[in-house]
N, C-alpha and C positions, 0 to 999 in steps of 0.2 A: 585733565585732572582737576579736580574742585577744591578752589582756594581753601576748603573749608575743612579739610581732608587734615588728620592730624599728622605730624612730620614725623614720616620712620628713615632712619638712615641704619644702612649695614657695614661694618669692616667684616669683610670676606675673605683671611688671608688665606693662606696655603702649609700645612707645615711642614717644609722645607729646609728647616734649619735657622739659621738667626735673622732679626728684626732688622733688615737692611732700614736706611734715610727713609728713600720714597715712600716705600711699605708704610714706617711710624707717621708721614705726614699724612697720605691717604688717610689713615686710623684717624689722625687729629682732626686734619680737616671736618670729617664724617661727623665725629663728635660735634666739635664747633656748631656744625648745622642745627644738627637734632636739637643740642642744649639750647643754641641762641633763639629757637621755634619754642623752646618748651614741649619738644619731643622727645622719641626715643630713640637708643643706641644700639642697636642688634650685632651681636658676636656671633659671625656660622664660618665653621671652620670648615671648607674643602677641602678635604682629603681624599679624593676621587683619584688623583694622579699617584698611585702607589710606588711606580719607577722612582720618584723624587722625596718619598713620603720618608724623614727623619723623623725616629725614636726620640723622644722627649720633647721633639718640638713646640706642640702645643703647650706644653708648660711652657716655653720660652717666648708665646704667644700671650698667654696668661699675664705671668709675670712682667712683662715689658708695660702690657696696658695698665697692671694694678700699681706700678712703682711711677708711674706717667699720672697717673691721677686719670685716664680713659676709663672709667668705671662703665659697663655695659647695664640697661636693663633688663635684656635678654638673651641669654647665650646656654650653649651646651651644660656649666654647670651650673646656672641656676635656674633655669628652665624658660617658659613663658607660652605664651596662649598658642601659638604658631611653629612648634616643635615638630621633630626635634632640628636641633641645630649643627647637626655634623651633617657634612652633605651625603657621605655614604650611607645615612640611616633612612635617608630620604628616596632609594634607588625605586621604591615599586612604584611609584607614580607616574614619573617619567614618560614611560610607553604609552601610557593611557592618553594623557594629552598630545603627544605622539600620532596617536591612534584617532584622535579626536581631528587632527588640521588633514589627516586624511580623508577622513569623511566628510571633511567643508570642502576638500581639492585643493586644498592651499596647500598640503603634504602628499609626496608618492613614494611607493617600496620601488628603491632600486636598486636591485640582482646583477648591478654587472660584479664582476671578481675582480679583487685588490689590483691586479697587475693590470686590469682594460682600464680600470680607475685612474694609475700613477700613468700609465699612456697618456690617457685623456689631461690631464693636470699638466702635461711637459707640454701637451699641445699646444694646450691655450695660454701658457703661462705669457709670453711676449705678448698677448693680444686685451685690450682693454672688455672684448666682449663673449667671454665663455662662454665655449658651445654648450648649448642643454642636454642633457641626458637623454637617449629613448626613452627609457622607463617610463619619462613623463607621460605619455602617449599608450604604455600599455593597458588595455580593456582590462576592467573588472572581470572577464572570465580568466583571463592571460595571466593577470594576478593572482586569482585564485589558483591555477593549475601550478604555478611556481610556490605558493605555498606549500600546498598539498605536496607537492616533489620533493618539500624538505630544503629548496635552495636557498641558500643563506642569501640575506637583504644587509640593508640600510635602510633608514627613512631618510627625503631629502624634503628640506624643505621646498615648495613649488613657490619658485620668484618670477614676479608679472616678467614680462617679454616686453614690452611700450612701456613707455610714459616716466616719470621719474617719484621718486621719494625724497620728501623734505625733513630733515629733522630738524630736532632744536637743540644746541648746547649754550649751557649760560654767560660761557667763556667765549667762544666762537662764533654763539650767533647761531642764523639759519642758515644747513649746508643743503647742497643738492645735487644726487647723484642718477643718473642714467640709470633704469631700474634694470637694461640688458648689459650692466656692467658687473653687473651680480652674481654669483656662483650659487648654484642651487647646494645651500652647505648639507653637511650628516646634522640629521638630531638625534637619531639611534642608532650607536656604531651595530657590528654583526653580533654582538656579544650581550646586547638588550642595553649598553648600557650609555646615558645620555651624553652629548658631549660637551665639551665645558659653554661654548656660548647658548649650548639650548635649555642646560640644566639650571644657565644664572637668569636667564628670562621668568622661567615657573618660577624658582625658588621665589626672586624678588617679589614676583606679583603676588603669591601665596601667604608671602609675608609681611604682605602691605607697603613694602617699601616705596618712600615717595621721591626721594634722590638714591641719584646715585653716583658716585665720587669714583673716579678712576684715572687711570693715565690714558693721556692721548694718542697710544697705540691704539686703543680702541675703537677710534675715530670711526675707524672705514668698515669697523663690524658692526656700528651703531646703527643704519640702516635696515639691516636685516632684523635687528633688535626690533626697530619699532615697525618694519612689516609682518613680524610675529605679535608681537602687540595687538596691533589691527587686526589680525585672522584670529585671535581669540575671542577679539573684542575689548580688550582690556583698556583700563588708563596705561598711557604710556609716563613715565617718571620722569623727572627732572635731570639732564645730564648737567654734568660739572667733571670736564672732560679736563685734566691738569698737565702742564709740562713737566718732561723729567726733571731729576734735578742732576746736574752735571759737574763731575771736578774739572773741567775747562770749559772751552768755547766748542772743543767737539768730541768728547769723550766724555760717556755717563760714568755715574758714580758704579762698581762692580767690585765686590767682596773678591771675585777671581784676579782684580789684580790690586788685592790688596788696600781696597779705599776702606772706611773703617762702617762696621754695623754700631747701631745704639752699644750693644754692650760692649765692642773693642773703646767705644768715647769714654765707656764709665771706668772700664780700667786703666785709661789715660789719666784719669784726673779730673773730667768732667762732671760736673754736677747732675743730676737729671733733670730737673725743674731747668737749667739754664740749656740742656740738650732741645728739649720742648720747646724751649723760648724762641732757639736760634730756627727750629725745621718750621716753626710758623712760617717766620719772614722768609722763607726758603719758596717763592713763586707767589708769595701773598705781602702787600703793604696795608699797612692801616693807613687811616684817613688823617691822625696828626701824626706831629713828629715821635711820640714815643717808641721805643724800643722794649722796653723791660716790661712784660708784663706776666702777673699769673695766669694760670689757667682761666682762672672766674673773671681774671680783664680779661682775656683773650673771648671766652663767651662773650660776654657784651662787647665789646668794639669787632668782634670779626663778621666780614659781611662779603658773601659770595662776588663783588662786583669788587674787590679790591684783589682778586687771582690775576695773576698775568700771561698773558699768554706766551711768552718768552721764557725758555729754560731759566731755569733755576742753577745758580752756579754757587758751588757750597763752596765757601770762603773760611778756611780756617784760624784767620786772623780777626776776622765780626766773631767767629763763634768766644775766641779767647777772650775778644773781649766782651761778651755777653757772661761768658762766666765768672771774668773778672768783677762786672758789676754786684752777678749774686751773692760770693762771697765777700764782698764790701758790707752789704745793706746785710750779714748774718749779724747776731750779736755773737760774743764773746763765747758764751756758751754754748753754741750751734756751730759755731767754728771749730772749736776746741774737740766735741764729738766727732764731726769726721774728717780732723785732721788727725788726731790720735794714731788709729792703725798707719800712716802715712809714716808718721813719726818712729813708732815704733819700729819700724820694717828697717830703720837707719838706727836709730839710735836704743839701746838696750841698755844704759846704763840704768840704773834706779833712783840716784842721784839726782837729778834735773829736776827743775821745776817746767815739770810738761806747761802750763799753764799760761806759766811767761812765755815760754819758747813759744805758743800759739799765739799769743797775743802779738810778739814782733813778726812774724810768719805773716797773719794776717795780713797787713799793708803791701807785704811784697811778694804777695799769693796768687797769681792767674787760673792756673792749674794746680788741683792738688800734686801732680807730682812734682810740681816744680820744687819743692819742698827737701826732697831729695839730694838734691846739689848744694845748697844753702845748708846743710847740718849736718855735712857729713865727717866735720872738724868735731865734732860733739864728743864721741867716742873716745875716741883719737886723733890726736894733734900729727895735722900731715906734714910732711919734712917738707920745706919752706926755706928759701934766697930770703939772705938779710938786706938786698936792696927791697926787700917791700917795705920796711921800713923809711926810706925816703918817701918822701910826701912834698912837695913843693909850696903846694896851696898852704900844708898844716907846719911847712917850716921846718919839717925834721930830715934826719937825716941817721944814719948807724951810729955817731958820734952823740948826738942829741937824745938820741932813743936810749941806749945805757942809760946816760944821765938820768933820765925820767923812768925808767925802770927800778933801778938801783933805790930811786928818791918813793917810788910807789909801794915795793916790797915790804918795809916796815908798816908802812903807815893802815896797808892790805890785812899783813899778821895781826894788827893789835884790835881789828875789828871783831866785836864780841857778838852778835847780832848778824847775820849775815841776808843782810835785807838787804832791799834796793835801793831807799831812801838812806840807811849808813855808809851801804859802797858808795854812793853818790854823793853825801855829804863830805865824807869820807876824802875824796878825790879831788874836790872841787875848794874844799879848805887846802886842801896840798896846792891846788894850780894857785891859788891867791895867796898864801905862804910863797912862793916860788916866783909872783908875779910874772907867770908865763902865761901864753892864751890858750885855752882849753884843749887846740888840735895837737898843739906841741907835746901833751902830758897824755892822751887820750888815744890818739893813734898810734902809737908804741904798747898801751895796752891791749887794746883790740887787738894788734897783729901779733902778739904775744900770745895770746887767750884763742888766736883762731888758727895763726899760720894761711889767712885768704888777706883776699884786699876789699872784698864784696861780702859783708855780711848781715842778716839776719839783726838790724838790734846793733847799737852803741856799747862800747868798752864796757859800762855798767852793767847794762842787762844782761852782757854776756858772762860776767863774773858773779852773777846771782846766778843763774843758768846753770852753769858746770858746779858751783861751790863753794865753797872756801879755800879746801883742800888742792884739788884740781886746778882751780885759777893761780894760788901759791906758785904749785909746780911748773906753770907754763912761763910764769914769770922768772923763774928761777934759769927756766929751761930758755928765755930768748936773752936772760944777761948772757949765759951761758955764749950762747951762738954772736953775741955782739962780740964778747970778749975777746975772739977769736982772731 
């Protein structure tokens, strides 16, 4: 292939229903190439496997890259030089090239029936060197007289008998396989129609593509990949052959048992942009220590020779905290946006000062749902043991807590302004009036105000939070429960 050759990369998925891990790194990776070359990004959707083929999925193929920042420059809906891009709109051509590795002898029609075929297949299967088809061997008259009869074929491709094939992968290196360990595969089932390894050979080369990003199951079909290459004559492309990515040491990641796709992570709580971040590192290092990068760092620093060949093991403790850092470096305002529905989904009052609630939320924010557990005292004050009230460290106790309750109530009513800076001022002339230390007058209100021991935000913020009103009541409500 000629250094000089402009870089095309393809995501090829399938729609099949939702954006599993690997699938979205394949996509990224792909990306990464094309952009870090100053090339391009081709979107062709496979839809050739109907038995598997999910209603809406392409949207869900759509949406995933558009919300990921994988912008395509060419794909099904916006067109480009080398269309179309669904692979079933692509089906006449197929045969022809097909028809063409026949007439070189690199391809033959073989007429045996489904059931000599699954025979021959159980034969060979324990043996590293498949027997060859007759067919190989049948005359040009032979084959015509079997057309002519009507009897249904295959095309298989004809693989040398001696010598071996060497490819190249960028991850692996140069492999080398025994060319009699080869299966003479279908490229046109009985039905005209191609099959998936024959149909991604044309597509790719038709459409210029100069890598190509896949998982390492492919490995062993790579060979036959570029002895078709060679019998058409074409350049053969760049492999970049990647490890799965695995929830252990020996189990892949699988929607069937429940491991999560791109979109089950966004209704955990996950960010997208921090989704992205984490399925880089997911079989790929950069060269410093950074972790945290956008998409446009991830173009410039990502470079084919930092993949590893070692599964990828998706760690859900890096991802938290990969997300943890994004919603750190939000401002205020970008937080607040999509923490809101978050918020709202718990708390319904009208009251609150969303704004604040976001602000103390943020520091103690991993996942958006964690948000969940932390405000669910908002609404309504959960019924609550007056030992939480002791505190060792803050020196209190159920005896002490009255006290400081009793001494807060007034001084809470007479505030005209219900800011943060009065409740605080407010409190803190009380603790210095009182000459107590802050935790003794403070944590009695907090647990007053929340009924938890883990909260969101100090006695203050939470009494600007719920109100005037509201905060009254809960103070009123844990003299109440001291009294007792």
């Amino acid at each position: 292939m000629s250094e000089t050759k402009r870089v095309r990369t393809r995501f090829a998925p399938s729609p099949t229903g939702y954006m599993h891990i690997g699938n979205l790194r394949t996509a990224l990776f792909t990306y990464l190439i094309a952009k870090k070359n100053g090339g391009d990004f081709i979107l062709r959707i496979e839809d050739t496997d109907r038995e598997r083929y999910v209603d809406g999925a392409v949207d869900v193929i759509y949406n995933t890259l558009r919300m990921t920042g994988l912008i395509w420059d060419e794909g099904p809906d916006i067109g480009g030089p080398v269309g179309p891009y669904v692979q079933s709109e692509r089906m006449g051509m197929f045969k022809d090239y097909a028809l063409q590795l026949v007439e070189k002898g690199e391809a033959y029609y073989c007429f045996c029936g489904k059931e000599s075929l699954e025979e021959k297949r159980q034969e060979t299967a324990l043996t590293d060197r498949p027997e060859k088809c007759a067919c190989r061997h049948l005359t040009p008259e032979q084959v015509r007289e079997k057309l002519e009869a009507g009897v249904p074929f295959v095309i298989r491709q004809k693989m040398p008998e001696e010598g071996e094939t060497t490819f190249h992968d960028e991850i692996y290196g140069d492999i080398t396989v025994e060319n009699a360990s080869l299966d003479d595969q279908v490229l046109i089932k009985t039905d005209g129609m191609p099959t998936y390894n024959f149909a991604n050979v044309v597509d790719d080369h038709t459409m210029g593509i100069t890598h190509v990003v896949r998982g390492n199951e492919y490995l062993s079909s790579a060979p036959k990949y570029n002895l078709l290459y060679k019998a058409f004559g074409w350049d053969v492309p760049k492999y970049i052959h990647c490890s799965p990515v695995m929830k252990d040491q020996n189990n892949k990641l699988s929607k069937r048992n429940g491991d999560a796709s791109f979109e089950d992570l966004l209704k955990k709580g996950y960010l997208k942009e921090a989704v992205l971040n984490f399925i880089a590192l997911l079989g790929w290092a950069p060269k410093g220590e950074q972790e945290i990068f956008s998409l446009e760092e991830l173009v410039q620093e990502f470079d084919i020779s930092g993949i590893s060949k070692a599964p990828a093991i998706f760690d859900p403790v890096k991802l938290r905290a990969i997300n943890a850092a994004y919603i750190r470096k939000m401002t205020p305002e970008e937080f607040l946006e999509v923490i809101t529905p978050y918020i709202r989904e718990v708390v319904k009052s009208d009251d609150i000062d969303i704004a604040l609630l976001a602000s103390v939320l943020q520091p103690r924010t991993e996942v958006l749902t964690d948000v969940y557990e932390q405000i669910d005292f908002i609404d309504k004050l959960p019924d609550y043991d007056t030992s939480m009230y002791c505190h060792k460290k803050m020196k209190t106790n159920e005896e002490t807590s009255l006290e400081a309750l009793k001494a807060v109530l007034p001084v809470l009513e007479e505030i005209s302004g219900w800011t943060v800076d009065n409740i605080h001022g407010a409190l803190f002339s009380l603790i210095e009036k009182l000459g107590v230390k802050n935790g003794w007058l403070l944590w009695p209100v907090r647990t007053a105000v929340s009924g938890k021991q883990c909260t969101p935000g100090g006695g203050v913020e939470l009494c600007r939070i719920l109100g005037k009103d509201e905060t009254i009541a809960r103070i009123r409500d844990g003299i109440d429960r001291l009294s007792k």
